[in-house]
FISE-990176 format. One record per residue (C-alpha): y, x, z; residue number from 1. Coordinates in nm, 3 decimals, always signed. Layout:
// residues N
         v         u         w     k
         Y         X         Z   NUM
...
//
This chain:
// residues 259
         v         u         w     k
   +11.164   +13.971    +8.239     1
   +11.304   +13.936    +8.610     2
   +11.141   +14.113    +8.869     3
   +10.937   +13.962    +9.115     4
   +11.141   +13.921    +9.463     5
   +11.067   +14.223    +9.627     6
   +11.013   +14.041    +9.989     7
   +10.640   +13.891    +9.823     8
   +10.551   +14.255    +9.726     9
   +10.221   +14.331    +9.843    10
   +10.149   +14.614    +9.573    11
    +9.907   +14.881    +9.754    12
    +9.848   +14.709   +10.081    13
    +9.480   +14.723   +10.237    14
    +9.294   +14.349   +10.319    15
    +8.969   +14.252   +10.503    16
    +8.878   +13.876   +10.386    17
    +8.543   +13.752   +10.540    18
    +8.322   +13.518   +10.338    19
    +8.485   +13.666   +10.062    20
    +8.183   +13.635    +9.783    21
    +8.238   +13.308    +9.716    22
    +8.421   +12.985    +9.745    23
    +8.808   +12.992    +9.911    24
    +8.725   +13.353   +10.052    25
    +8.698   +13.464    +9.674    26
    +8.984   +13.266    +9.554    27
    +9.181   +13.417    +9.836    28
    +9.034   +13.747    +9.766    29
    +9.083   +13.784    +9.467    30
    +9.479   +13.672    +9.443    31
    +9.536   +13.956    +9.618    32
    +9.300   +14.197    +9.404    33
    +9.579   +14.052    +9.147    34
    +9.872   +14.136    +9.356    35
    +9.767   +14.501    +9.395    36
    +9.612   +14.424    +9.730    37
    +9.319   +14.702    +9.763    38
    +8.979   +14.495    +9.918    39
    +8.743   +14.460   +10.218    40
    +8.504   +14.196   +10.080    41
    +8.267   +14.108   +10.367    42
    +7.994   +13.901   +10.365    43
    +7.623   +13.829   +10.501    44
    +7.480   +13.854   +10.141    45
    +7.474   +14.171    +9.964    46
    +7.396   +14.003    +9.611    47
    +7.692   +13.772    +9.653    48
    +7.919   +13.994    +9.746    49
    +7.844   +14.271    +9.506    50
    +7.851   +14.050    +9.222    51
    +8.216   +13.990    +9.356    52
    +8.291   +14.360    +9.414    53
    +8.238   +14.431    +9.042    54
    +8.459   +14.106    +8.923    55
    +8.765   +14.157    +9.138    56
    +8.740   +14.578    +9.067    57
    +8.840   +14.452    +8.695    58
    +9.262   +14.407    +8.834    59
    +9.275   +14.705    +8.923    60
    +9.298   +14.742    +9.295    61
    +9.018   +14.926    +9.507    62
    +8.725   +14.709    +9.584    63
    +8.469   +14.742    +9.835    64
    +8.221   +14.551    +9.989    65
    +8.072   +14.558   +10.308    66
    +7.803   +14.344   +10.483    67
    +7.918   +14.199   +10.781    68
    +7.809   +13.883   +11.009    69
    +8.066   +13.821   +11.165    70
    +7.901   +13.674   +11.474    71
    +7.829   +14.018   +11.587    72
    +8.031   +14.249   +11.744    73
    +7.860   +14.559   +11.607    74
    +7.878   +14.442   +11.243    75
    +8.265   +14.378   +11.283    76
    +8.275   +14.742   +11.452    77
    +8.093   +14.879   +11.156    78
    +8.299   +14.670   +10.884    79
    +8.618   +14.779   +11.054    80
    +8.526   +15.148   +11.097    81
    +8.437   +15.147   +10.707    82
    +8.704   +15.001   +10.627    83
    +8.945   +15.230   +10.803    84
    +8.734   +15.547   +10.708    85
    +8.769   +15.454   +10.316    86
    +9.138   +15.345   +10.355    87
    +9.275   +15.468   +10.677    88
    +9.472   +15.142   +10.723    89
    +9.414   +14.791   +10.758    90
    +9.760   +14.560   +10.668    91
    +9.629   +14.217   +10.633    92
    +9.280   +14.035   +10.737    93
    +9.212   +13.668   +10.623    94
    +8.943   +13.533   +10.842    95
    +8.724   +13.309   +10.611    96
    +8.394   +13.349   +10.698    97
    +8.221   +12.971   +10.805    98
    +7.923   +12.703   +10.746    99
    +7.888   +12.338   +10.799   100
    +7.602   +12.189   +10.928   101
    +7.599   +11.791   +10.800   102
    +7.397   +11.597   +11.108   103
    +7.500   +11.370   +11.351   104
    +7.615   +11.502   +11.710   105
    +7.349   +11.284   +11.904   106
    +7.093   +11.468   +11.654   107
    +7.256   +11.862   +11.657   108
    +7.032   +12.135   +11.871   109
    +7.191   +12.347   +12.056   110
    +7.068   +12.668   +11.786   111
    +7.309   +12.414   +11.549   112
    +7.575   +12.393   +11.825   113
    +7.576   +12.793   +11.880   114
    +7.540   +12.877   +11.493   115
    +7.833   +12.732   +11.364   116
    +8.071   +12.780   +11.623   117
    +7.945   +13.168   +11.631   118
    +8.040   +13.209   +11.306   119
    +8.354   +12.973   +11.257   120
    +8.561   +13.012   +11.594   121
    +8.386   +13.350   +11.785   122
    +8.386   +13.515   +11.441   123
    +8.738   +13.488   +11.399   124
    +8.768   +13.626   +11.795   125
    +8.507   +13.880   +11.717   126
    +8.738   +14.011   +11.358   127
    +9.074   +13.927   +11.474   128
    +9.053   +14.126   +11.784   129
    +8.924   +14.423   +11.663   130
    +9.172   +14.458   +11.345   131
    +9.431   +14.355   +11.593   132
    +9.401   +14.647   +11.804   133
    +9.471   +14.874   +11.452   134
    +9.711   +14.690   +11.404   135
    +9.921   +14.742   +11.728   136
    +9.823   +15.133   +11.621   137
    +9.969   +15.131   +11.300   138
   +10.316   +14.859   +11.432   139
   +10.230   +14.524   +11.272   140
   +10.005   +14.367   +11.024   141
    +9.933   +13.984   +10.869   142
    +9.611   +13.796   +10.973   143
    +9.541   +13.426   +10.835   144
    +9.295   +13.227   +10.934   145
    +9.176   +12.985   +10.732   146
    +9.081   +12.635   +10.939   147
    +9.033   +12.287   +10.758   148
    +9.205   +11.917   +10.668   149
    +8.912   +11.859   +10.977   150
    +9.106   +12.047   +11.209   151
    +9.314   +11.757   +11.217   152
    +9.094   +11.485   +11.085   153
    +8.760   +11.394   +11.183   154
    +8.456   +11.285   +10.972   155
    +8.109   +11.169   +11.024   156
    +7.867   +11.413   +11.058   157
    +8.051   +11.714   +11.075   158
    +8.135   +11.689   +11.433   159
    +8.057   +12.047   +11.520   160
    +8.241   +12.200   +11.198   161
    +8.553   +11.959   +11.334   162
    +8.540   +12.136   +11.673   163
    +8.489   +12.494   +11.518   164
    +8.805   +12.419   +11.323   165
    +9.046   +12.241   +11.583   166
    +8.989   +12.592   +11.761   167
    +9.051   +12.798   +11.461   168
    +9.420   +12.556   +11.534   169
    +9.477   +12.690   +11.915   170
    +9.332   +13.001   +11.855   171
    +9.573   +13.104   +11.585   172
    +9.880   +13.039   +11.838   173
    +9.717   +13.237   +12.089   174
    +9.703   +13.535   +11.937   175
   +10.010   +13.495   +11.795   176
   +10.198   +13.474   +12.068   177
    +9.923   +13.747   +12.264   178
   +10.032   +13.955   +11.957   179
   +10.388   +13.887   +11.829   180
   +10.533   +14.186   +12.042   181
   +10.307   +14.396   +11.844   182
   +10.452   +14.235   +11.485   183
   +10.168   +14.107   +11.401   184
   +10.188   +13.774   +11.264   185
    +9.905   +13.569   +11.260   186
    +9.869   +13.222   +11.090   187
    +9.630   +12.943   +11.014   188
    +9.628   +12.737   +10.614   189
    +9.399   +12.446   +10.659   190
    +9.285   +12.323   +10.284   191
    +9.141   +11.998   +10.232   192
    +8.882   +11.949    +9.948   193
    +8.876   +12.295    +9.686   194
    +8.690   +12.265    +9.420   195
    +8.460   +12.529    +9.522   196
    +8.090   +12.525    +9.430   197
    +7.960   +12.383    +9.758   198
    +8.234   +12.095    +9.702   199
    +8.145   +12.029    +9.366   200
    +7.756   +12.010    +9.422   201
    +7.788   +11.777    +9.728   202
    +7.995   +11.589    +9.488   203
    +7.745   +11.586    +9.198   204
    +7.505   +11.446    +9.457   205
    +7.750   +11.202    +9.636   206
    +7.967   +11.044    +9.372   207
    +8.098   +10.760    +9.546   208
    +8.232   +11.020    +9.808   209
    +8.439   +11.214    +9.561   210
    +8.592   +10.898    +9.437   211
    +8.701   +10.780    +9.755   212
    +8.845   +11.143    +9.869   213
    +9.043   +11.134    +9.545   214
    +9.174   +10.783    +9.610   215
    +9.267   +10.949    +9.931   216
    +9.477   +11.192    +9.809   217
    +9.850   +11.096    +9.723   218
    +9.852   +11.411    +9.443   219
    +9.548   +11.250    +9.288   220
    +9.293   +11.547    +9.281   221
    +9.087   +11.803    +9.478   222
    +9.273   +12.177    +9.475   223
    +9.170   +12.407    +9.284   224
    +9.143   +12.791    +9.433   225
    +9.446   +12.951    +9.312   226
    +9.615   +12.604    +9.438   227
    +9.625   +12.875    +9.748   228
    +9.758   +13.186    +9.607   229
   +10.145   +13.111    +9.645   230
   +10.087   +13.025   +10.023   231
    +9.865   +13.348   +10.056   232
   +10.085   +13.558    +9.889   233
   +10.399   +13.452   +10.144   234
   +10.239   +13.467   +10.437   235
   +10.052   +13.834   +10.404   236
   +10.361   +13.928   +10.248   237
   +10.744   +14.018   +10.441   238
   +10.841   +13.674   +10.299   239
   +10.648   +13.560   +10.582   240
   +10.793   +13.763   +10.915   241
   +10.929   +13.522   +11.084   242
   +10.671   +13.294   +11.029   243
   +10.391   +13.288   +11.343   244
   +10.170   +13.086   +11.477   245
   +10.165   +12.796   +11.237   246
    +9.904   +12.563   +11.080   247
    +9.986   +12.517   +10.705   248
    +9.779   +12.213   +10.586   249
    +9.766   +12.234   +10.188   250
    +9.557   +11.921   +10.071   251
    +9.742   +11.714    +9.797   252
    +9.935   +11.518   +10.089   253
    +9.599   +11.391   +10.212   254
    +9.707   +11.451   +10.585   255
   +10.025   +11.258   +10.530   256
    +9.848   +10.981   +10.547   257
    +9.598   +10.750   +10.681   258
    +9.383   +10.584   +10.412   259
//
């Protein structure tokens, strides 16, 4: 058997990935428990993301989880402190960590307004800046940011999730280009519908939508989670180091398109 390409060798490295007890964060998560990748799993719920500390422990790698909300600066401090005390290093942080809140904008509260885009755009502020400043300590490191197909497409009742993600879009280039004399590369995928369990219920409850995303989407299917690992893997990986400052849209082709 052939080696694998040394350049996507990630064997050993330390991650933080936020919302990582369930849904993309867990996929993500735990394709690079499988790579050798040794875990950060933080979360607001401490049954969740237990329940995933003991799965992902099973490849191997060192898993631990922390509970974090990310909309705070003091729980970031404490997640990144605890992460640095147990490993002493943090290479790679995948910024995950988001909700949706389904109403129309004429209806949305401000509390509505403020709790998604706390969690979805300052979060990622709130995470990325901290681990960035290790990272300028320790000469480089990988941060992704995961954003959404609505970061380029809007949709009907999701109006404040849309905005939360267009500025996951322009805040990715911003710190890259704040932080690319510090070789840190940072860089944003955007997925369109994962068949993640949040997906798949709306879905059971709206099955007229799920045929009409499908129809929408030139491969002919929602993604499933490790439909992300090969993207993952390149850009936390060397593969990736002249790669900054993008938006990588993975979604079938759905954003090819208009339908």
């Amino acid at each position: 058997m052939k080696e694998v390409y040394s350049i996507f060798d990630v064997d050993g490295k330390t991650a933080i990935v936020t919302g990582a007890s369930k849904g993309i964060g867990y996929g993500i998560a735990e394709c690079l428990a499988k790579a050798g990748v040794n875990l950060v799993l933080a979360s607001r719920n401490p049954s969740d993301g237990e329940k995933a500390q003991k799965k992902l422990s099973q490849y191997g790698a060192k898993v631990i989880y922390i509970p974090t909300d990310v909309s705070k600066n003091d729980s970031v401090e404490n997640m990144v402190n605890k992460t640095l005390k147990q490993f002493g290093k943090i290479d790679i942080l995948v910024n995950n960590a988001g909700v949706i809140n389904r109403r129309p904008l004429v209806e949305l509260t401000e509390k509505d307004w403020s709790y998604v885009i706390d969690i979805n755009l300052k979060g990622y502020f709130l995470c990325g800046q901290r681990v960035a400043k290790q990272m300028m300590k320790q000469g480089g490191g990988k941060i992704i940011n995961v954003a959404s197909i609505r970061s380029l497409l809007a949709a009907d009742d999701r109006g404040c999730y849309c905005a939360s993600k267009g500025g996951i879009v322009m805040l990715t280039k911003a710190m890259a280009l704040e932080w690319a004399p510090f070789k840190i590369n940072v860089n944003a995928i955007a997925p369109g519908y994962f068949a993640t369990q949040m997906v798949l219920n709306y879905f059971a409850n709206n099955p007229e939508a799920e045929q009409k995303v499908v129809e929408g989407i030139p491969l002919g299917r929602i993604g499933k989670p490790s439909d992300l690992d090969g993207l993952v893997l390149y850009l936390v990986s060397s593969a990736s180091d002249y790669v900054t400052g993008q938006t990588i849209y993975i979604d079938g082709g759905w954003s090819i398109w208009k339908f």
